[in-house]
N, CA, C and O atoms as a CHARMM CRD file, in Angstrom:
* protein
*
  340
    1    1 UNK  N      6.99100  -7.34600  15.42000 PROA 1      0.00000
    2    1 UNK  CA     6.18600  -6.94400  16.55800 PROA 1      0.00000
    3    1 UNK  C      5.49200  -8.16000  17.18100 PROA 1      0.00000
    4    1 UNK  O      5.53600  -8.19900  18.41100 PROA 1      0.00000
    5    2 UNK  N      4.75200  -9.32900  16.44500 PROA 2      0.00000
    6    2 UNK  CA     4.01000 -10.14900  16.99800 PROA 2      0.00000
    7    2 UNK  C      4.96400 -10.75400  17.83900 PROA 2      0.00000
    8    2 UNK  O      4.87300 -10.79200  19.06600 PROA 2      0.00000
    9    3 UNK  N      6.48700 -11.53900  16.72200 PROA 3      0.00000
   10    3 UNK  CA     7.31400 -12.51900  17.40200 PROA 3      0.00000
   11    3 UNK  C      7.96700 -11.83400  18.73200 PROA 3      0.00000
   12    3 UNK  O      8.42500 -12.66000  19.52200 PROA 3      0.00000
   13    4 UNK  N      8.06900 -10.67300  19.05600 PROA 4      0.00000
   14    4 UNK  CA     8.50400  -9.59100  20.23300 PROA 4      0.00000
   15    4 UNK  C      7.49700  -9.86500  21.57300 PROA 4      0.00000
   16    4 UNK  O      7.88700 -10.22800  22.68200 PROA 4      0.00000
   17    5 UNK  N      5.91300  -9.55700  21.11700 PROA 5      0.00000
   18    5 UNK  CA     5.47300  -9.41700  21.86100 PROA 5      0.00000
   19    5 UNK  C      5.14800  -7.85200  21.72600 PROA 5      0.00000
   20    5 UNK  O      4.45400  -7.48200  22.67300 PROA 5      0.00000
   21    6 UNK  N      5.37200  -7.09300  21.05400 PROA 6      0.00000
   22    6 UNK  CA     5.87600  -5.80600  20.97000 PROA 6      0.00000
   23    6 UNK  C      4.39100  -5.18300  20.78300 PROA 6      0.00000
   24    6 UNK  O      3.59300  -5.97900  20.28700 PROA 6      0.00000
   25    7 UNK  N      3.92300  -3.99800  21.07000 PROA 7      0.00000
   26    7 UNK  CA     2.25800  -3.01800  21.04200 PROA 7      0.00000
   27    7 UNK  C      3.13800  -1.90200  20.19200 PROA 7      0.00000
   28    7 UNK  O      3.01600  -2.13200  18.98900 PROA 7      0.00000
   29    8 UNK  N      3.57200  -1.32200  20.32700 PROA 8      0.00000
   30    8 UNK  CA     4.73900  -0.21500  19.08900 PROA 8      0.00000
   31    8 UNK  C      5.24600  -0.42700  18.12700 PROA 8      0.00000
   32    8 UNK  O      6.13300  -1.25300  17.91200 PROA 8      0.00000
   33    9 UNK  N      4.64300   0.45100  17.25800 PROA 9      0.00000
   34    9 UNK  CA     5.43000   0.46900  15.93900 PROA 9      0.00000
   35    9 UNK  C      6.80500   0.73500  15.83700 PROA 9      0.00000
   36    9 UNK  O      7.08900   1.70300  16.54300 PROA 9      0.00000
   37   10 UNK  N      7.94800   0.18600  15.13700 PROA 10     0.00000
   38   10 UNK  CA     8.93400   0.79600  14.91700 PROA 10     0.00000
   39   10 UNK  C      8.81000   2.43900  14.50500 PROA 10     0.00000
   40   10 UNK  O      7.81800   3.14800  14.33900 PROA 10     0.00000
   41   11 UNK  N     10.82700   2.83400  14.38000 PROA 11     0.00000
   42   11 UNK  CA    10.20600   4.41100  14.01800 PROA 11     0.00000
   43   11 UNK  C     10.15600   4.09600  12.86600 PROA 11     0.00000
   44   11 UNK  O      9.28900   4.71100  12.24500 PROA 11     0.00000
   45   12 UNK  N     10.82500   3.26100  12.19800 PROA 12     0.00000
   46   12 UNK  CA    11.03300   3.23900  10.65800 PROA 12     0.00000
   47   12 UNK  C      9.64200   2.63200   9.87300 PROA 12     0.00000
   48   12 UNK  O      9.82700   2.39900   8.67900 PROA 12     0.00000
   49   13 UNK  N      8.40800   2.37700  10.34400 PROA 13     0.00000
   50   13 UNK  CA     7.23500   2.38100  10.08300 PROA 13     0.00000
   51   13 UNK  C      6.86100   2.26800   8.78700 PROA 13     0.00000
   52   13 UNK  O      6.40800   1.26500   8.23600 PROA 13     0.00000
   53   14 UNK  N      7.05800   3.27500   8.34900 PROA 14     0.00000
   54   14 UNK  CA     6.52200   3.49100   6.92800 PROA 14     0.00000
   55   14 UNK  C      7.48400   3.43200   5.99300 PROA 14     0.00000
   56   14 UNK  O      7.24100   3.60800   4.80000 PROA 14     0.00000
   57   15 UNK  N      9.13800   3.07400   6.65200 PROA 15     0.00000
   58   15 UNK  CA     9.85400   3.01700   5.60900 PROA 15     0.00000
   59   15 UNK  C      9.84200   1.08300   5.15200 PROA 15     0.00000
   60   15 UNK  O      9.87500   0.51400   4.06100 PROA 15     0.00000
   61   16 UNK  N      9.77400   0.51800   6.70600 PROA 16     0.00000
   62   16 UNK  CA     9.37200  -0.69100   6.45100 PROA 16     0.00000
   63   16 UNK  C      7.90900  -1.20300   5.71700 PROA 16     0.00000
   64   16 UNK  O      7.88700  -2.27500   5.11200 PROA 16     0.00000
   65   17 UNK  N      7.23500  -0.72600   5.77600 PROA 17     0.00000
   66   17 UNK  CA     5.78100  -0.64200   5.18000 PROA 17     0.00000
   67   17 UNK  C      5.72700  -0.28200   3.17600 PROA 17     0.00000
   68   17 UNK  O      5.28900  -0.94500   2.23600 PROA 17     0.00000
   69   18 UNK  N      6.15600   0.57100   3.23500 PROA 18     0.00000
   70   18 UNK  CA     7.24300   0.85900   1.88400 PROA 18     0.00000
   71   18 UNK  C      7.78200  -0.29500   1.13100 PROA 18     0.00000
   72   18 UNK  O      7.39700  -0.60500   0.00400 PROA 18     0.00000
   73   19 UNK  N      8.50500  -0.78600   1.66800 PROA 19     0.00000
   74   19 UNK  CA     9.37000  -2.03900   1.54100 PROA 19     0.00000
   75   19 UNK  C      8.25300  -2.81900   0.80300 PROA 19     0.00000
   76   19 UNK  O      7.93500  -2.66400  -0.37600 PROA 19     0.00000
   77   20 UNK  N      7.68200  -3.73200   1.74100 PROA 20     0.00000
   78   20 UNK  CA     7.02700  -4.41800   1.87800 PROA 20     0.00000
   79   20 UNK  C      5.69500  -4.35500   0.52500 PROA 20     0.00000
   80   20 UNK  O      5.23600  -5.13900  -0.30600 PROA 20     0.00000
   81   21 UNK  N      5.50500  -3.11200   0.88900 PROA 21     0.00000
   82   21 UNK  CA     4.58200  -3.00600  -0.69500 PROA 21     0.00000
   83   21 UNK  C      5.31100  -2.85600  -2.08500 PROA 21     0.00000
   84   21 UNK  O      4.87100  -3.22000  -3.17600 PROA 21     0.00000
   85   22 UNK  N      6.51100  -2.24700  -1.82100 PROA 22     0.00000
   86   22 UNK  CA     7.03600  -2.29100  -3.63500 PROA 22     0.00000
   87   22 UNK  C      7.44700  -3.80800  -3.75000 PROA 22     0.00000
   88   22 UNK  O      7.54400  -4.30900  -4.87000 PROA 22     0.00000
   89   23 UNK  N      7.70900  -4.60600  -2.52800 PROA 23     0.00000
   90   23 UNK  CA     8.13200  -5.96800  -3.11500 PROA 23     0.00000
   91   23 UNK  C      6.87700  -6.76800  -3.35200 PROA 23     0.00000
   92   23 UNK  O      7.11200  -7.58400  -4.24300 PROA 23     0.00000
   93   24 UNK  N      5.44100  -6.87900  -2.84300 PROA 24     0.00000
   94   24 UNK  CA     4.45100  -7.02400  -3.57100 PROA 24     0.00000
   95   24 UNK  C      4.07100  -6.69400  -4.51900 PROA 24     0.00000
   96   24 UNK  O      3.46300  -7.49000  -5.23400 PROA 24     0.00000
   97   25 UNK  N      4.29000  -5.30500  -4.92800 PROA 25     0.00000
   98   25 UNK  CA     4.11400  -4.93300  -6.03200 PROA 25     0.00000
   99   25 UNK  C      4.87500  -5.22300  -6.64400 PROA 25     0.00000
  100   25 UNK  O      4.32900  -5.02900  -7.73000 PROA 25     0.00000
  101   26 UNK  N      5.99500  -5.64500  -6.91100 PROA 26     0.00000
  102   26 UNK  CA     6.62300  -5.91500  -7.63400 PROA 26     0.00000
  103   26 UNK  C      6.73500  -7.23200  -8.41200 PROA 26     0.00000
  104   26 UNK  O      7.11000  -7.32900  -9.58000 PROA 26     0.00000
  105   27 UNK  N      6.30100  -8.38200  -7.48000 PROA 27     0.00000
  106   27 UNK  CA     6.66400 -10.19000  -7.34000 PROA 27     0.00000
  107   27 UNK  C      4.86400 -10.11800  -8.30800 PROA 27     0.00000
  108   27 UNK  O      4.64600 -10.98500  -9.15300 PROA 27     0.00000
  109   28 UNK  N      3.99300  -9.23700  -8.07400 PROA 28     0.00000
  110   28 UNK  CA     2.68700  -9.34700  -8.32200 PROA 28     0.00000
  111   28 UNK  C      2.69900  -8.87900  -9.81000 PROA 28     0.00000
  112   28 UNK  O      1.84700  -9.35000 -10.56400 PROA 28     0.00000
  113   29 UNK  N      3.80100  -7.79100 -10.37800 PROA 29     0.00000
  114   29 UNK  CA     4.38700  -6.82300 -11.41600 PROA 29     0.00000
  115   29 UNK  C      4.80600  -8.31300 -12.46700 PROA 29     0.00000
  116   29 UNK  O      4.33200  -8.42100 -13.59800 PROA 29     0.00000
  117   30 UNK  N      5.66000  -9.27200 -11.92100 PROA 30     0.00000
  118   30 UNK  CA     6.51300  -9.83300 -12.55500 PROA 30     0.00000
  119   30 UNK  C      5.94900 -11.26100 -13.02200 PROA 30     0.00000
  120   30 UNK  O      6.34700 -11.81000 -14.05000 PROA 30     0.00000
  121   31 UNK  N      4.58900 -12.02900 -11.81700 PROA 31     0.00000
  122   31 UNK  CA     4.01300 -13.32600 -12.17200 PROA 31     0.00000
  123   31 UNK  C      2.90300 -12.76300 -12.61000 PROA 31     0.00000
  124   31 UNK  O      2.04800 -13.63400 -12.44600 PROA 31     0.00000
  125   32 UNK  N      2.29400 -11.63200 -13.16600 PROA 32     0.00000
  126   32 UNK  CA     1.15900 -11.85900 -13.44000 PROA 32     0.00000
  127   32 UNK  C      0.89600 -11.00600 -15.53300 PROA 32     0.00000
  128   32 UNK  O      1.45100 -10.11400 -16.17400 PROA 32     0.00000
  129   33 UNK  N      0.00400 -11.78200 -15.73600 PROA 33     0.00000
  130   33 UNK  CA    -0.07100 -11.21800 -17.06700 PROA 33     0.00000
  131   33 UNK  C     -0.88200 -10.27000 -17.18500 PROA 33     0.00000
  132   33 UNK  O     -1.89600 -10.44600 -16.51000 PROA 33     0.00000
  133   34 UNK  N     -0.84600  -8.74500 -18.12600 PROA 34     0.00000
  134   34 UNK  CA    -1.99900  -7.77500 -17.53700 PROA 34     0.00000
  135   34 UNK  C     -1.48300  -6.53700 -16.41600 PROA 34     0.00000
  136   34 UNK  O     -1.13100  -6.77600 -15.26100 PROA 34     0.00000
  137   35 UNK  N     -1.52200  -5.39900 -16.94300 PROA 35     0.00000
  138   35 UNK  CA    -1.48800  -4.51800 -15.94500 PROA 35     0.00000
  139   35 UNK  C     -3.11200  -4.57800 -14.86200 PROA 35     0.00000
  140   35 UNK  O     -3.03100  -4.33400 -13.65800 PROA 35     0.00000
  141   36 UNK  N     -4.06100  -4.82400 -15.32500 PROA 36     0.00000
  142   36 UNK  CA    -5.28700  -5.13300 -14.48400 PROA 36     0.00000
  143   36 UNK  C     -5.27900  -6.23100 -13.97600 PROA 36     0.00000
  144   36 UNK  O     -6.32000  -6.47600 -13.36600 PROA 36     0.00000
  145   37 UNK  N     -4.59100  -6.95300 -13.96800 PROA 37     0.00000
  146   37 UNK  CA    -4.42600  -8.00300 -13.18700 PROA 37     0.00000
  147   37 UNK  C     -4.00300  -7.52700 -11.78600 PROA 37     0.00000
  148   37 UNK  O     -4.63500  -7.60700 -10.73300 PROA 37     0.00000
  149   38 UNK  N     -2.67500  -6.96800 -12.04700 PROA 38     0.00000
  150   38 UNK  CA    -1.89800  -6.81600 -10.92100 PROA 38     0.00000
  151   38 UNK  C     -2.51000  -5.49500 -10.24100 PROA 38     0.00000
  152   38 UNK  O     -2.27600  -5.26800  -9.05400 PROA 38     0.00000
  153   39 UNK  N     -3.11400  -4.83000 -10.83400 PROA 39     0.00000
  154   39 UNK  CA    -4.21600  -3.69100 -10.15300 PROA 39     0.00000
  155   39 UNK  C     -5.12800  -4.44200  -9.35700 PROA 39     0.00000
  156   39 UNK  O     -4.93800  -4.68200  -8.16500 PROA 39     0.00000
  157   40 UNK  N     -6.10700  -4.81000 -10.00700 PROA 40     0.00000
  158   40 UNK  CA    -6.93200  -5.83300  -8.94400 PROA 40     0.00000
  159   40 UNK  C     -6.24000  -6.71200  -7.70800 PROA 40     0.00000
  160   40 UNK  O     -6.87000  -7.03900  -6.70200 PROA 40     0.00000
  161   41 UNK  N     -4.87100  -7.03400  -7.94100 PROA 41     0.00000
  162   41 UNK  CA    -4.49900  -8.10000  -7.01700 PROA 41     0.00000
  163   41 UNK  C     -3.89300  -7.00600  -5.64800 PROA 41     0.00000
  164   41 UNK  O     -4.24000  -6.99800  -4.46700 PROA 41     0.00000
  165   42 UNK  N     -2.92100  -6.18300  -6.34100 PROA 42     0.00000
  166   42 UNK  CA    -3.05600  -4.88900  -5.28500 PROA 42     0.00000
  167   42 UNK  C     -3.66200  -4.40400  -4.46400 PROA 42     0.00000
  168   42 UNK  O     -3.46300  -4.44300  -3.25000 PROA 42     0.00000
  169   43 UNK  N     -4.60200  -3.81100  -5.13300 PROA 43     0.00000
  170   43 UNK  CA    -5.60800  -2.72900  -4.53300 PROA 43     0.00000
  171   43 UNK  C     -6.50300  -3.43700  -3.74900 PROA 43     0.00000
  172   43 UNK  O     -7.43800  -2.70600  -3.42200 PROA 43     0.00000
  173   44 UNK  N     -6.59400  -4.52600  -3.32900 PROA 44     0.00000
  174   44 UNK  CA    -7.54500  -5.90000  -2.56000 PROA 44     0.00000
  175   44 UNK  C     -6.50600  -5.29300  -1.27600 PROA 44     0.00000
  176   44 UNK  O     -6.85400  -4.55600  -0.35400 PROA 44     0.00000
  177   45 UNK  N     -5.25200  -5.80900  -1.52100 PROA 45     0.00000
  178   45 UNK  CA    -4.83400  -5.84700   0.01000 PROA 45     0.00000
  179   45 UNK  C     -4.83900  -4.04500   0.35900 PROA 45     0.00000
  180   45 UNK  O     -3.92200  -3.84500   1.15600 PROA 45     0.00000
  181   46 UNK  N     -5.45600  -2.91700   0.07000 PROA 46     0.00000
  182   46 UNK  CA    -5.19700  -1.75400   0.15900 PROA 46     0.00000
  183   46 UNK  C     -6.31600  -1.86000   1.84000 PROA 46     0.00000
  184   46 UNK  O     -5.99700  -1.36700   2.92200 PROA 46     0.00000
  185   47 UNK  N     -7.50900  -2.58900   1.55600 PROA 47     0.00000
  186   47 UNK  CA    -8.71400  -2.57700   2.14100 PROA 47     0.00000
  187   47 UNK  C     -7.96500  -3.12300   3.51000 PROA 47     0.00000
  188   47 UNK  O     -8.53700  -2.96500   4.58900 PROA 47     0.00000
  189   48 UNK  N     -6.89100  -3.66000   3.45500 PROA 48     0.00000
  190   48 UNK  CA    -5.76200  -3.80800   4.84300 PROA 48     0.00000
  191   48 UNK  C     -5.29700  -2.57700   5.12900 PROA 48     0.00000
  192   48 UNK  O     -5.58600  -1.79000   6.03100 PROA 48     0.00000
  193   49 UNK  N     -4.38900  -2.51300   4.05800 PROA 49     0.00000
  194   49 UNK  CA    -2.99900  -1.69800   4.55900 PROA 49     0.00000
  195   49 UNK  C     -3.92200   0.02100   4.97000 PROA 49     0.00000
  196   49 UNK  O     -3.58200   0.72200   5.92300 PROA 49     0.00000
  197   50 UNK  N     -4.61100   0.23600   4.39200 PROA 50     0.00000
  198   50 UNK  CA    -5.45100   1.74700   4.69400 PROA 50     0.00000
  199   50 UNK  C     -5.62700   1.52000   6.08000 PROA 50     0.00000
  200   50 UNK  O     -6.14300   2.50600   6.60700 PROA 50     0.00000
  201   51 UNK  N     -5.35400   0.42700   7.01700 PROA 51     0.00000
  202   51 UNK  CA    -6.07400   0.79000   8.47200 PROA 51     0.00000
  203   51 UNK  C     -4.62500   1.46200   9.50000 PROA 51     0.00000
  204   51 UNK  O     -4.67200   1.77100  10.69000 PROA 51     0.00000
  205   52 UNK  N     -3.47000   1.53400   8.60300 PROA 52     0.00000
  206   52 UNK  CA    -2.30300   2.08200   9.08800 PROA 52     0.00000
  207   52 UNK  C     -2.56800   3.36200   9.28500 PROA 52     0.00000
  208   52 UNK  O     -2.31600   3.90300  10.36200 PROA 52     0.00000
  209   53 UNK  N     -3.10200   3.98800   8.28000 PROA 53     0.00000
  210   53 UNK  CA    -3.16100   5.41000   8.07100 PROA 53     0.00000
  211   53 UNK  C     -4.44500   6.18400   9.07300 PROA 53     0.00000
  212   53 UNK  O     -5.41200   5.58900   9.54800 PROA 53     0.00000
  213   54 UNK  N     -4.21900   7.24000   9.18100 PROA 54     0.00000
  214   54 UNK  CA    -4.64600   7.94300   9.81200 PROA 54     0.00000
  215   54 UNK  C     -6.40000   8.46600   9.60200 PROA 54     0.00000
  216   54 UNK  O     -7.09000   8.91900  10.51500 PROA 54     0.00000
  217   55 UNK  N     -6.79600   8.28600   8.34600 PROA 55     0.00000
  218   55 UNK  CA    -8.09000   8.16900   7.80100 PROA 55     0.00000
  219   55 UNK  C     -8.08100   6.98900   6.87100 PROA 55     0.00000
  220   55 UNK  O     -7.83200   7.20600   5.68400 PROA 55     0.00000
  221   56 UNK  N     -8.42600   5.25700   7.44900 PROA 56     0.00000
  222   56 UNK  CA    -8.41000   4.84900   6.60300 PROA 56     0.00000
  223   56 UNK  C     -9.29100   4.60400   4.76400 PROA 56     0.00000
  224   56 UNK  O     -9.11000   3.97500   3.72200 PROA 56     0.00000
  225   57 UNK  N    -10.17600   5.50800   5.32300 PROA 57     0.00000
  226   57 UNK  CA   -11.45700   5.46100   4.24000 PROA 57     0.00000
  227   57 UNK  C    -11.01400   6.22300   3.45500 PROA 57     0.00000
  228   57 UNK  O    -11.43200   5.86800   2.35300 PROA 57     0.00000
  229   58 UNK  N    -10.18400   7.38400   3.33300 PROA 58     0.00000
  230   58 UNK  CA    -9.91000   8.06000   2.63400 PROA 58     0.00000
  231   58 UNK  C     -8.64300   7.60400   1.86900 PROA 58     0.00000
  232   58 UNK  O     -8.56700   7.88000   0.67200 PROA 58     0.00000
  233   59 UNK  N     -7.79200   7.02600   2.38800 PROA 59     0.00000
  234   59 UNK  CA    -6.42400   6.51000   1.72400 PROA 59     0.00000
  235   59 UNK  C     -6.78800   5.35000   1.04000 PROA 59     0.00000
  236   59 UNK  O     -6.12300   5.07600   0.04100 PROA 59     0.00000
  237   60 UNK  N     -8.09400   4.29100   1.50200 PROA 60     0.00000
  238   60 UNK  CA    -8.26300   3.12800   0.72200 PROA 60     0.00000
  239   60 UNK  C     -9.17300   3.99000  -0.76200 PROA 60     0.00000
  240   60 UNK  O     -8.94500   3.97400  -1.97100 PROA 60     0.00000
  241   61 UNK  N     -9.82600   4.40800  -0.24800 PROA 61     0.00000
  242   61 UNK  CA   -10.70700   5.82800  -1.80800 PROA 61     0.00000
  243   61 UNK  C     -9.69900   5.43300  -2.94400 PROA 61     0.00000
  244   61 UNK  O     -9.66900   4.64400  -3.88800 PROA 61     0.00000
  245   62 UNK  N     -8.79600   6.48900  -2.31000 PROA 62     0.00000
  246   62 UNK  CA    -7.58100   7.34400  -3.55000 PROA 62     0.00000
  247   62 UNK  C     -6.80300   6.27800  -4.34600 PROA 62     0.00000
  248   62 UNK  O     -6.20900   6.48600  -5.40400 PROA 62     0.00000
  249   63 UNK  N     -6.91100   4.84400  -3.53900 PROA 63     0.00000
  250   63 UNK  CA    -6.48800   3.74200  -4.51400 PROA 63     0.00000
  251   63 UNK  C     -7.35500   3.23200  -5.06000 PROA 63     0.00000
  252   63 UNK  O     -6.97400   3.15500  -6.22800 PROA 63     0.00000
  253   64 UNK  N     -8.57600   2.70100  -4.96200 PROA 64     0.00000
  254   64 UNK  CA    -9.47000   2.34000  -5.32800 PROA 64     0.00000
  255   64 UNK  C    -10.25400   2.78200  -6.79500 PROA 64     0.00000
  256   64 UNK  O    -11.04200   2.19600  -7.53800 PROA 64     0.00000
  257   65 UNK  N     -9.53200   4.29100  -6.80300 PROA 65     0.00000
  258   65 UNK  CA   -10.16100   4.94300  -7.72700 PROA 65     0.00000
  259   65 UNK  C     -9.10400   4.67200  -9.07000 PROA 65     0.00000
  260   65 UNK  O     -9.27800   4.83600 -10.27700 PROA 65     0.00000
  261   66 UNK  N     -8.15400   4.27200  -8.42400 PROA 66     0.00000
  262   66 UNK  CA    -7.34500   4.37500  -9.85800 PROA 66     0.00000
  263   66 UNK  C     -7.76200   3.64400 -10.72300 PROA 66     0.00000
  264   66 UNK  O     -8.35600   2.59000 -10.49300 PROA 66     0.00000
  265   67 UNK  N     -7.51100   4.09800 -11.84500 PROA 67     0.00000
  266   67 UNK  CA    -8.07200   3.13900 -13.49700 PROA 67     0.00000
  267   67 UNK  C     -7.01200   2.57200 -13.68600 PROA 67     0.00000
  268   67 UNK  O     -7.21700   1.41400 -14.04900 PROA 67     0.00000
  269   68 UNK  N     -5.52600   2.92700 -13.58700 PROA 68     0.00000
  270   68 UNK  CA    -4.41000   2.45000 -14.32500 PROA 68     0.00000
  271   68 UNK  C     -3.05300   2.32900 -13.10900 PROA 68     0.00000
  272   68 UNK  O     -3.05600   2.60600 -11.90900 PROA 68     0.00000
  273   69 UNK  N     -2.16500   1.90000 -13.82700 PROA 69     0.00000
  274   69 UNK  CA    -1.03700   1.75300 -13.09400 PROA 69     0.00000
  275   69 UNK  C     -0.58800   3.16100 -12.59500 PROA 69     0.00000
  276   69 UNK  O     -0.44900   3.38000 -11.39200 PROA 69     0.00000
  277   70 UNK  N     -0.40000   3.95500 -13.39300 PROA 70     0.00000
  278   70 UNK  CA    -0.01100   5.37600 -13.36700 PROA 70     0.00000
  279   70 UNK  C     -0.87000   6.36800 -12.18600 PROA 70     0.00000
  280   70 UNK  O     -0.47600   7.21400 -11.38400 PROA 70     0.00000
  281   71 UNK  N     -1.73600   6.01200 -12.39700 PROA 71     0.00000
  282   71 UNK  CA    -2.89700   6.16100 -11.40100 PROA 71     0.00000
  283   71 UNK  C     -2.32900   5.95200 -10.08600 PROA 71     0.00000
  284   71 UNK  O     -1.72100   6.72200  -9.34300 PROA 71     0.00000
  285   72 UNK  N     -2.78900   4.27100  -9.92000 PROA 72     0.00000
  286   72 UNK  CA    -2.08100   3.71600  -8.86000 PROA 72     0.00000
  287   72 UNK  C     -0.92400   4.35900  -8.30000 PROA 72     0.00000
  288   72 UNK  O     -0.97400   4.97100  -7.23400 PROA 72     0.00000
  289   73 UNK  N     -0.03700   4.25400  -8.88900 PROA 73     0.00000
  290   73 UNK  CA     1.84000   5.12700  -7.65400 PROA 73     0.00000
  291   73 UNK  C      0.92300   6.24600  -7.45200 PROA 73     0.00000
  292   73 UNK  O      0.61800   6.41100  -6.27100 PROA 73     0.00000
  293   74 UNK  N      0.55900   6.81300  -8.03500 PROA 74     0.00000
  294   74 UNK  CA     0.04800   8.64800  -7.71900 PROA 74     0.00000
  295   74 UNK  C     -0.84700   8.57000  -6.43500 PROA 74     0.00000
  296   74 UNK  O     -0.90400   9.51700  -5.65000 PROA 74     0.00000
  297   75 UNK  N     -1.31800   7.77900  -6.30900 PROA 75     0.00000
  298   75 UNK  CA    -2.39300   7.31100  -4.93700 PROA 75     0.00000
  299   75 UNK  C     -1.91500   6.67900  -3.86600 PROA 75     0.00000
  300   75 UNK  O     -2.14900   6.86800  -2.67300 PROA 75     0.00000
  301   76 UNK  N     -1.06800   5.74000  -4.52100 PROA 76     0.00000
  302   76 UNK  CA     0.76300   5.12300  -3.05200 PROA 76     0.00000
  303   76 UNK  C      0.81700   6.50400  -2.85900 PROA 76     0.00000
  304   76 UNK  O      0.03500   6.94300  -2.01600 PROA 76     0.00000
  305   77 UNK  N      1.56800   7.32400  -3.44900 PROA 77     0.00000
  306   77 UNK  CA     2.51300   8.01900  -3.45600 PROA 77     0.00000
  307   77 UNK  C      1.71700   9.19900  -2.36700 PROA 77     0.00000
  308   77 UNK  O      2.20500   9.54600  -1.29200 PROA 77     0.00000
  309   78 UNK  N      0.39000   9.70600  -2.92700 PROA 78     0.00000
  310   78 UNK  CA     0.13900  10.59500  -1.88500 PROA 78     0.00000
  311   78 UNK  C     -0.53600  10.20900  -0.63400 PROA 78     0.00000
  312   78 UNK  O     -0.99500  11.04000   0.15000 PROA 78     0.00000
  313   79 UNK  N     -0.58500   9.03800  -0.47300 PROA 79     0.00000
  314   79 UNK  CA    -1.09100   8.07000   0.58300 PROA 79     0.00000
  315   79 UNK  C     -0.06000   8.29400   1.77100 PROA 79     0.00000
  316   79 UNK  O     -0.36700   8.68000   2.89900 PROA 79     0.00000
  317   80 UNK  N      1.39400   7.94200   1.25900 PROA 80     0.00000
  318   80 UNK  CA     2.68500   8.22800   2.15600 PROA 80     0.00000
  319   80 UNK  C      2.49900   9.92700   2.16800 PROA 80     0.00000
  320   80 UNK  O      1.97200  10.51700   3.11100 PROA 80     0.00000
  321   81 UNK  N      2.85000  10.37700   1.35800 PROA 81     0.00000
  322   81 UNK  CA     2.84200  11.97300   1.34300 PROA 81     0.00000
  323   81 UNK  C      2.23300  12.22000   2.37800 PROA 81     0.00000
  324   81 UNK  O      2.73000  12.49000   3.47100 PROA 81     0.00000
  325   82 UNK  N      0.79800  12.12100   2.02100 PROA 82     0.00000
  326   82 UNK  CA     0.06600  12.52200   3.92900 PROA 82     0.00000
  327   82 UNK  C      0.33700  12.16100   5.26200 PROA 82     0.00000
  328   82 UNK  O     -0.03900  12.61600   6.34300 PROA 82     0.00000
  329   83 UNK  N      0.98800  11.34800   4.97200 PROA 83     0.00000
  330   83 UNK  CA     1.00100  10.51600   6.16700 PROA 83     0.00000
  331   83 UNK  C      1.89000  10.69800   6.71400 PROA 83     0.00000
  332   83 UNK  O      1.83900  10.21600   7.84600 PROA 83     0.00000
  333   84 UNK  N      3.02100  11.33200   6.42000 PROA 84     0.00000
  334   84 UNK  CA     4.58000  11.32100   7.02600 PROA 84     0.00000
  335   84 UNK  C      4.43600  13.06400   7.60800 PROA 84     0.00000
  336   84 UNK  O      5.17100  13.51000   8.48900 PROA 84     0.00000
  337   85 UNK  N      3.61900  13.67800   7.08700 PROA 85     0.00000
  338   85 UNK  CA     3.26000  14.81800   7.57500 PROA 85     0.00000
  339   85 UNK  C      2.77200  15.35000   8.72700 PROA 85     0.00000
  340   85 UNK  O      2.54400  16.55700   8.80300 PROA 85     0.00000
């Protein structure tokens, strides 16, 4: 969008957005030691990515709150859930 010039989101939005976070999560999954590591290093850029969504205070919450990894996807997960709705 920037290098375009472009004000519109693609349609594929959230599938690109998707992307983009499991491969952070993932590169963040693989150099770091510690599942709280990579929680903390995550959930920092959430205080971004929540301004996509439609209530961002509420989608940055539901990650924020997680204690654990398991946690965490369950809070991705219904983050998209709402959102594609």
């Amino acid at each position: 969008m920037i290098k375009g010039n472009e004000t519109e989101f693609p349609a594929d939005k959230w599938e690109r957005f998707r992307k983009l976070h499991d491969s952070l999560f993932n590169a963040y999954a693989a150099g770091l030691s510690g599942r709280s590591h990579v929680l903390t290093k995550i959930t920092s850029y959430w205080e971004y990515f929540s301004y996509l969504f439609e209530d961002p205070h509420k989608t940055y919450k539901r990650v924020k709150k997680a204690k654990n990894i398991e946690a965490y996807h369950a809070a991705v997960f219904e983050n998209f859930r709402t959102e594609k709705t």
